[in-house]
Biotite code that builds the C-alpha atoms (Angstrom):
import biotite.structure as struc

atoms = struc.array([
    struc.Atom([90.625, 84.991, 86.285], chain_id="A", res_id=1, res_name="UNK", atom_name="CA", element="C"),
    struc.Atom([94.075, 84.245, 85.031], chain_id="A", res_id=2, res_name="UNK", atom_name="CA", element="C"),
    struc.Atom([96.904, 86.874, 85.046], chain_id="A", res_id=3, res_name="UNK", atom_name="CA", element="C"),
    struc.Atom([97.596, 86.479, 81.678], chain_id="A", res_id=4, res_name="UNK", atom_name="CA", element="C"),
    struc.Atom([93.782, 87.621, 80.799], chain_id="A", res_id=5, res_name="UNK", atom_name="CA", element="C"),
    struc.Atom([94.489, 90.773, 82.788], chain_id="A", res_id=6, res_name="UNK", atom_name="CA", element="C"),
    struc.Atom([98.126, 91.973, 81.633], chain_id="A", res_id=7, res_name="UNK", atom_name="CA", element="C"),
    struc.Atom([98.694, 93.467, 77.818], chain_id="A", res_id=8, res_name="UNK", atom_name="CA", element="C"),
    struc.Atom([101.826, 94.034, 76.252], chain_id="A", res_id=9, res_name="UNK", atom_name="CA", element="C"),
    struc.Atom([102.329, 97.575, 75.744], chain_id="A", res_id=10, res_name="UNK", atom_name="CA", element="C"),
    struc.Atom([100.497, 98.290, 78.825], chain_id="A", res_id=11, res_name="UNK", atom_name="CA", element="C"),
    struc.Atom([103.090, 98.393, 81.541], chain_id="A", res_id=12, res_name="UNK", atom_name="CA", element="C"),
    struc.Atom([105.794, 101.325, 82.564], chain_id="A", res_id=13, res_name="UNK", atom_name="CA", element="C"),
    struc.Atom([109.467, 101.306, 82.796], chain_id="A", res_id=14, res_name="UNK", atom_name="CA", element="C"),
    struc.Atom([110.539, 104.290, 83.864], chain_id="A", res_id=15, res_name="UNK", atom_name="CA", element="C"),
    struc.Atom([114.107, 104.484, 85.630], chain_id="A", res_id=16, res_name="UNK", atom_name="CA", element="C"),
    struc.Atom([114.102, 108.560, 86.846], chain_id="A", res_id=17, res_name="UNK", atom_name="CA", element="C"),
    struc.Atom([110.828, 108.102, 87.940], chain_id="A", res_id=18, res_name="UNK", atom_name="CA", element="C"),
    struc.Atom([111.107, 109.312, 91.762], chain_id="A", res_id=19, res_name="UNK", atom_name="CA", element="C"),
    struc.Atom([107.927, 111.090, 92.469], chain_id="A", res_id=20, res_name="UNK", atom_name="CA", element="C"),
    struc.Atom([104.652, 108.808, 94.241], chain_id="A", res_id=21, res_name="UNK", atom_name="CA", element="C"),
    struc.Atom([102.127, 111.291, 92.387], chain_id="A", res_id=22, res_name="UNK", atom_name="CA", element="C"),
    struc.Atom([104.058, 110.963, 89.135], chain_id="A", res_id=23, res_name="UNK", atom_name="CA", element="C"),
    struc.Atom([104.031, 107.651, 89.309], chain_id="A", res_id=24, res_name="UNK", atom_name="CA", element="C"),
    struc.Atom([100.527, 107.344, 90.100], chain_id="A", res_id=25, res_name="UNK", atom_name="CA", element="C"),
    struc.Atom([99.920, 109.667, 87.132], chain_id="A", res_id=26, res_name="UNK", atom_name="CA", element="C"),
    struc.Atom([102.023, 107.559, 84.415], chain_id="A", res_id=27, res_name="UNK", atom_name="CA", element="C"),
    struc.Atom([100.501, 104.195, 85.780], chain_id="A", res_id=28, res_name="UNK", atom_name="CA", element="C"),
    struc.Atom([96.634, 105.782, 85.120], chain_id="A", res_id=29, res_name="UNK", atom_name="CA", element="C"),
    struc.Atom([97.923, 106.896, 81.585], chain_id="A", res_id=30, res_name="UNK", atom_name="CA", element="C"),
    struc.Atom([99.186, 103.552, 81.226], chain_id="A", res_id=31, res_name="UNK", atom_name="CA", element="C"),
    struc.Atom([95.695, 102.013, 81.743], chain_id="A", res_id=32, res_name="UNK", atom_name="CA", element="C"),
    struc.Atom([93.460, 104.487, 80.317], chain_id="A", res_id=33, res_name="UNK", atom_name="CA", element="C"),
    struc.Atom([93.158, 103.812, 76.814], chain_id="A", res_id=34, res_name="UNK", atom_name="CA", element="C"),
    struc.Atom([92.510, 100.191, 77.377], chain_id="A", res_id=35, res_name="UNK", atom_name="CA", element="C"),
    struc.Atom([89.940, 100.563, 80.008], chain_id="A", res_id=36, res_name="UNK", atom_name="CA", element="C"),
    struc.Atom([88.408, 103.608, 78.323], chain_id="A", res_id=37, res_name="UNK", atom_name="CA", element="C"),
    struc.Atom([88.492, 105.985, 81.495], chain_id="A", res_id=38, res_name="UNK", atom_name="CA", element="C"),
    struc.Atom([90.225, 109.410, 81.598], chain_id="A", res_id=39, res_name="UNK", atom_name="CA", element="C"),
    struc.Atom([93.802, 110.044, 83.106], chain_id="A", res_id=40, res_name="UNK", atom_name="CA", element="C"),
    struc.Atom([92.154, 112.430, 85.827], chain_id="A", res_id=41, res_name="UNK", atom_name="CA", element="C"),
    struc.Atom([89.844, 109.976, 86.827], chain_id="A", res_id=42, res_name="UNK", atom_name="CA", element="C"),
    struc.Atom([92.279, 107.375, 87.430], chain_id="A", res_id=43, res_name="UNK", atom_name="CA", element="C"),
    struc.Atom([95.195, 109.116, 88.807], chain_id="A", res_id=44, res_name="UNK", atom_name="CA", element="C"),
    struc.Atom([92.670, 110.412, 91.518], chain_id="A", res_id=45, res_name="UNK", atom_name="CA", element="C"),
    struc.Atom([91.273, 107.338, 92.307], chain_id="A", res_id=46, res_name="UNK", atom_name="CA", element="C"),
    struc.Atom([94.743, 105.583, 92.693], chain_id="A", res_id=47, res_name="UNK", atom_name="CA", element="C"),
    struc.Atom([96.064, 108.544, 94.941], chain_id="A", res_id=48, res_name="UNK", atom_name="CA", element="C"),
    struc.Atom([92.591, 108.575, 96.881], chain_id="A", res_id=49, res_name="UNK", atom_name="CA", element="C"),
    struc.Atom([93.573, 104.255, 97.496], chain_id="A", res_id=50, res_name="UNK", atom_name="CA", element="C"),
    struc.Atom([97.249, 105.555, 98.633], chain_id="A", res_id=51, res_name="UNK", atom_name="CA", element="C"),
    struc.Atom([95.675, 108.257, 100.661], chain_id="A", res_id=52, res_name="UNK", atom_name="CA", element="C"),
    struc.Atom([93.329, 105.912, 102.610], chain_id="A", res_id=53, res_name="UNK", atom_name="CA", element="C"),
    struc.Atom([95.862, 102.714, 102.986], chain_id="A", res_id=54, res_name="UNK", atom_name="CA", element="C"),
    struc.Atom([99.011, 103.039, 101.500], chain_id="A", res_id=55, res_name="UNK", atom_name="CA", element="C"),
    struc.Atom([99.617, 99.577, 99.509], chain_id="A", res_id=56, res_name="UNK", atom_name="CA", element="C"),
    struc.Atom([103.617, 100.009, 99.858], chain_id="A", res_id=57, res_name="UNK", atom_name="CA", element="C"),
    struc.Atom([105.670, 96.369, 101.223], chain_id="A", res_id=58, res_name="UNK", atom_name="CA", element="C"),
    struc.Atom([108.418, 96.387, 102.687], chain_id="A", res_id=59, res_name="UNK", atom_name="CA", element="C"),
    struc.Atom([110.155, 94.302, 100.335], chain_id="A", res_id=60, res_name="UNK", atom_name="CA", element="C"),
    struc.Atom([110.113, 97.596, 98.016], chain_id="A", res_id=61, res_name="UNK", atom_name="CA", element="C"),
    struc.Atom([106.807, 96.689, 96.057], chain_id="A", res_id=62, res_name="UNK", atom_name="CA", element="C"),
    struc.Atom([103.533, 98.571, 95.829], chain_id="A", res_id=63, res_name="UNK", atom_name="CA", element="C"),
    struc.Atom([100.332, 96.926, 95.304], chain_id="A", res_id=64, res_name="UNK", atom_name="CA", element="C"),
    struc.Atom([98.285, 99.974, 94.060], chain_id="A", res_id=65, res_name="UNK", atom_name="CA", element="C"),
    struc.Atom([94.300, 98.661, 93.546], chain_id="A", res_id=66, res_name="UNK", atom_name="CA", element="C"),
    struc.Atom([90.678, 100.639, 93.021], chain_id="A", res_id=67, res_name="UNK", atom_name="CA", element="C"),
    struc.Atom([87.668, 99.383, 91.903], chain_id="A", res_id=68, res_name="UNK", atom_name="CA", element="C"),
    struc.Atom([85.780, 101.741, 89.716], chain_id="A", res_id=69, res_name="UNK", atom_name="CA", element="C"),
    struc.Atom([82.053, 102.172, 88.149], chain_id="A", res_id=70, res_name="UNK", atom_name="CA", element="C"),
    struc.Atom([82.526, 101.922, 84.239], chain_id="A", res_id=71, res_name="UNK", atom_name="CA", element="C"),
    struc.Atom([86.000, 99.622, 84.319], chain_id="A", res_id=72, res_name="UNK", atom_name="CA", element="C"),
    struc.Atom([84.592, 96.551, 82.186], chain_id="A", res_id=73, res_name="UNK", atom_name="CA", element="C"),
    struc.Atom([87.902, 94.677, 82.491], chain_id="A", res_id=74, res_name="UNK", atom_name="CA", element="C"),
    struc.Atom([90.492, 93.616, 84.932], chain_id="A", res_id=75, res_name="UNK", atom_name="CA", element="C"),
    struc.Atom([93.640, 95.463, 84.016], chain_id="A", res_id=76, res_name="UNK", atom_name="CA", element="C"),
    struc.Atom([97.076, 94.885, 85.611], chain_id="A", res_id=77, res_name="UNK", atom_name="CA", element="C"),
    struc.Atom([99.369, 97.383, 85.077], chain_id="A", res_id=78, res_name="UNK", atom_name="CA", element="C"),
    struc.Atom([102.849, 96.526, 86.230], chain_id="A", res_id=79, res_name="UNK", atom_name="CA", element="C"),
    struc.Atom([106.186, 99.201, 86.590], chain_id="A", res_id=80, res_name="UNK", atom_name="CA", element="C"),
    struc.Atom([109.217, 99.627, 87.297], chain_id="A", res_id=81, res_name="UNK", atom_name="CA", element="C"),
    struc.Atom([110.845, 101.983, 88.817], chain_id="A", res_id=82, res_name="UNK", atom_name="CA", element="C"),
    struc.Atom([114.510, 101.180, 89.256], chain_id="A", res_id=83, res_name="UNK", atom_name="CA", element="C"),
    struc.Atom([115.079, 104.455, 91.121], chain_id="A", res_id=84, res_name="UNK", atom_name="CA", element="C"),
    struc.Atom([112.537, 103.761, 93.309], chain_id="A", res_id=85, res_name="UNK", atom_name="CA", element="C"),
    struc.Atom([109.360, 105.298, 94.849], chain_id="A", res_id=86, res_name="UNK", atom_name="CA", element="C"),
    struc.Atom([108.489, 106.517, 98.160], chain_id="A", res_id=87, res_name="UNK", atom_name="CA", element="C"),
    struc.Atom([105.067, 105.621, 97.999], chain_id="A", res_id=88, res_name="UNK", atom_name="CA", element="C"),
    struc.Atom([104.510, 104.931, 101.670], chain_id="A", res_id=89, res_name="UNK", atom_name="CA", element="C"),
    struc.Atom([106.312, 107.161, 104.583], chain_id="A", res_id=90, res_name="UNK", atom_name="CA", element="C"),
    struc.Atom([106.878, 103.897, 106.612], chain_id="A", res_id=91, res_name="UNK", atom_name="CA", element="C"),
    struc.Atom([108.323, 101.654, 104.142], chain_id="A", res_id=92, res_name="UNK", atom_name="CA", element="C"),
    struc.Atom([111.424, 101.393, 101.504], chain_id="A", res_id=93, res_name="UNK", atom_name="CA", element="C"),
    struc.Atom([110.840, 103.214, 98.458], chain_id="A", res_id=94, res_name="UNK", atom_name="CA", element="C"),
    struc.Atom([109.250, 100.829, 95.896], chain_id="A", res_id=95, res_name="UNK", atom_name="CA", element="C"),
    struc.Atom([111.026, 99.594, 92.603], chain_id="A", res_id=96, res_name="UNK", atom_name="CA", element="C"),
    struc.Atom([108.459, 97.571, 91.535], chain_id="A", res_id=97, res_name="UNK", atom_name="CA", element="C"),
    struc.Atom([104.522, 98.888, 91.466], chain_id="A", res_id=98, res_name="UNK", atom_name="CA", element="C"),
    struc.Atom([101.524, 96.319, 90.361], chain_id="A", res_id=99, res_name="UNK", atom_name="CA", element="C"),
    struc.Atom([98.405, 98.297, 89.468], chain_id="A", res_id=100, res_name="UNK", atom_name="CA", element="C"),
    struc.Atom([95.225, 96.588, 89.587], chain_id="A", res_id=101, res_name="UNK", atom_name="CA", element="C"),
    struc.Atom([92.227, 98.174, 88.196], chain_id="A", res_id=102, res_name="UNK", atom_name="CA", element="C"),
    struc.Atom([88.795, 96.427, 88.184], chain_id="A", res_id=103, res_name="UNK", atom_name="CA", element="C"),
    struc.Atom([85.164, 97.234, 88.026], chain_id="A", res_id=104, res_name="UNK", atom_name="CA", element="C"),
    struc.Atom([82.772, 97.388, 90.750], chain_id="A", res_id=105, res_name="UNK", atom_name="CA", element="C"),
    struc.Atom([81.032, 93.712, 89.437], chain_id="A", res_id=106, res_name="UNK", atom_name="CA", element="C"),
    struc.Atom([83.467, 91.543, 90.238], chain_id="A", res_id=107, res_name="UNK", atom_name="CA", element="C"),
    struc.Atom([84.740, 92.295, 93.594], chain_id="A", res_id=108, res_name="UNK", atom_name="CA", element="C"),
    struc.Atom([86.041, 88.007, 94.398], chain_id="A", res_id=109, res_name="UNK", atom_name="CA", element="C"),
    struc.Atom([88.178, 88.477, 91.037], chain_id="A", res_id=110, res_name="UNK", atom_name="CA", element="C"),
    struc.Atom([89.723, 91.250, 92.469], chain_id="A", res_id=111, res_name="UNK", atom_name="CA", element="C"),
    struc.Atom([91.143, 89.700, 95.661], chain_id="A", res_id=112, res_name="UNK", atom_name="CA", element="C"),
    struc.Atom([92.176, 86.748, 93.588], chain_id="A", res_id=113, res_name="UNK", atom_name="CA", element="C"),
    struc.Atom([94.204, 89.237, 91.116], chain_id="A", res_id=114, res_name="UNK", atom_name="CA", element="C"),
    struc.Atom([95.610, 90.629, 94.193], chain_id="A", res_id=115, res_name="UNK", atom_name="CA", element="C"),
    struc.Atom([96.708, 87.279, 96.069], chain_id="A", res_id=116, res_name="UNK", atom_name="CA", element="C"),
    struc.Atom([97.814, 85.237, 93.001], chain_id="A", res_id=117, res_name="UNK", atom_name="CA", element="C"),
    struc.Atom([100.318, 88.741, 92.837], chain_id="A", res_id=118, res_name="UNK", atom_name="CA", element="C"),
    struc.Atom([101.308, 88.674, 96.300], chain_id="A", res_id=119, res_name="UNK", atom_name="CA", element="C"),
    struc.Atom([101.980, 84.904, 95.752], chain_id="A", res_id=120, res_name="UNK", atom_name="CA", element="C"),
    struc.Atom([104.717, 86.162, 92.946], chain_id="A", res_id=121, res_name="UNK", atom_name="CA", element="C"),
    struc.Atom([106.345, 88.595, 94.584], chain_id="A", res_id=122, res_name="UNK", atom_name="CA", element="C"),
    struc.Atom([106.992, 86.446, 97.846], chain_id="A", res_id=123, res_name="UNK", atom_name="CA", element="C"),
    struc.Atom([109.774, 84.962, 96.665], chain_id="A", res_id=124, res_name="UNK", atom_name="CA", element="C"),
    struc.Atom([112.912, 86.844, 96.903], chain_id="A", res_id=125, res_name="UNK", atom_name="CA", element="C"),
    struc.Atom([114.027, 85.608, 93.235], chain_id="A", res_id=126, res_name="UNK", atom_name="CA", element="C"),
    struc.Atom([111.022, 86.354, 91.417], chain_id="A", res_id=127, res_name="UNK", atom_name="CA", element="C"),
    struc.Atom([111.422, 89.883, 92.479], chain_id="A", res_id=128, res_name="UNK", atom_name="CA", element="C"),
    struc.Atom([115.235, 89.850, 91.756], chain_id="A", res_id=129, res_name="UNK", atom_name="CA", element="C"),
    struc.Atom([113.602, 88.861, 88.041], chain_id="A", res_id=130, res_name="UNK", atom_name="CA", element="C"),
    struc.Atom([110.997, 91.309, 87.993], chain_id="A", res_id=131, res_name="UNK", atom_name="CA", element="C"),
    struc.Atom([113.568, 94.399, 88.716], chain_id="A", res_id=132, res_name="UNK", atom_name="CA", element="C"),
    struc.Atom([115.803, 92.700, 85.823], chain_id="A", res_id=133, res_name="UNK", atom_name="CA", element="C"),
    struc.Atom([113.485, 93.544, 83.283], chain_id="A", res_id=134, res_name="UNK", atom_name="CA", element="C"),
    struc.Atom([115.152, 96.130, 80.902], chain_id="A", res_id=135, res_name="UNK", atom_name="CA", element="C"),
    struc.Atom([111.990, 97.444, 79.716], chain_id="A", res_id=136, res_name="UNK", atom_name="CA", element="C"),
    struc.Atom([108.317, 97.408, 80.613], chain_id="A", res_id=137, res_name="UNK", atom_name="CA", element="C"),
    struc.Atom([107.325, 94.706, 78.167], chain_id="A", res_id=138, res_name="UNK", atom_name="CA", element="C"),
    struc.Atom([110.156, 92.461, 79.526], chain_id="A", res_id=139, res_name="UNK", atom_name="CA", element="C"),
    struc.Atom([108.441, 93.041, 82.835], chain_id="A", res_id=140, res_name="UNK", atom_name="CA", element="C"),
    struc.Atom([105.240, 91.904, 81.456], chain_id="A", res_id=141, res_name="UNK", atom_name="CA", element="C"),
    struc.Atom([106.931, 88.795, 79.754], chain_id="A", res_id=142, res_name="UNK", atom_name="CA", element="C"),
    struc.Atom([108.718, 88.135, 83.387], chain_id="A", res_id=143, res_name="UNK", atom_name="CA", element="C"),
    struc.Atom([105.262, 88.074, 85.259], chain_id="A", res_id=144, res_name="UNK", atom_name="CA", element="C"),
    struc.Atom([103.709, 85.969, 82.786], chain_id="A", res_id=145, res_name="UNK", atom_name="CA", element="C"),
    struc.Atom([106.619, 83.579, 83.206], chain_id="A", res_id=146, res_name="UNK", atom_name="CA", element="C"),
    struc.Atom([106.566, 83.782, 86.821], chain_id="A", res_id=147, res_name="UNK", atom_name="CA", element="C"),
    struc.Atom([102.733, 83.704, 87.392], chain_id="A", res_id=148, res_name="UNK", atom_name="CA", element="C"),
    struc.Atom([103.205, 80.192, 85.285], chain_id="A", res_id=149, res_name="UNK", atom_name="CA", element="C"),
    struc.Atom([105.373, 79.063, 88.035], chain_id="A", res_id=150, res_name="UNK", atom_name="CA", element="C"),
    struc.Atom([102.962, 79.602, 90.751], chain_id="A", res_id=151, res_name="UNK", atom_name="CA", element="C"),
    struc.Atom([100.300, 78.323, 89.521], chain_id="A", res_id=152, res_name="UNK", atom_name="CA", element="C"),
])
């Protein structure tokens, strides 16, 4: 599966006062939830119940957030920013930039993939300098589409 087929415009978050790891957690499942048809609650909990288990926090101050859930019938990658940044893992730097990843239970390969081909972007020091230059979530979306063409 490409990235492209995965991201939507309008479907990303840009929220600069954002400070809080539940919050963020919170505004990331309403993000998704009308385009994968599952409710906030269920979302938000299954996103904190990922962090709970293995926080997906980098030290480069990105978060990889990922579940795979029963009724998702589409890959959806939500990405945000959150120029304030997050604490969403005790250990590491607070995270500025936080890729969702929401998939159902079927296709479990396509997943990884998703996850890699993101970890591939945000390796490079400059693509993240470009992904925390985004002024607004769907400049952030535009920025990963650009960038994922570059690694491909």
């Amino acid at each position: 599966m490409e990235l492209a087929q995965a991201l939507e415009r309008g479907v990303s978050v840009h929220d600069p006062g954002l400070t809080d790891p539940d919050m963020a957690l919170a505004a990331m499942a309403r993000a998704a939830s009308p385009e994968l048809g599952i409710d906030v609650p269920t979302l938000h909990e299954a996103l904190r119940r990922r962090e709970r288990i293995l926080p997906t926090a980098l030290p480069e101050g990105i978060a990889f957030p990922h579940v795979i859930l029963p009724g998702i019938r589409r890959t959806l990658v939500v990405p945000m920013s959150t120029p304030a940044g997050v604490p969403i893992a005790a250990n590491e730097p607070p995270s500025t930039l936080i890729i969702g990843l929401f998939a159902g239970p079927g296709h479990p390969i396509q997943h990884l993939r998703l996850l890699s081909r993101l970890a591939r972007i945000a390796n490079a020091p400059e693509s993240l300098r470009l992904l925390r230059a985004a002024p607004n979530a769907d400049e952030l979306v535009h920025a990963m589409l650009e960038l994922d063409a570059q690694h491909a």
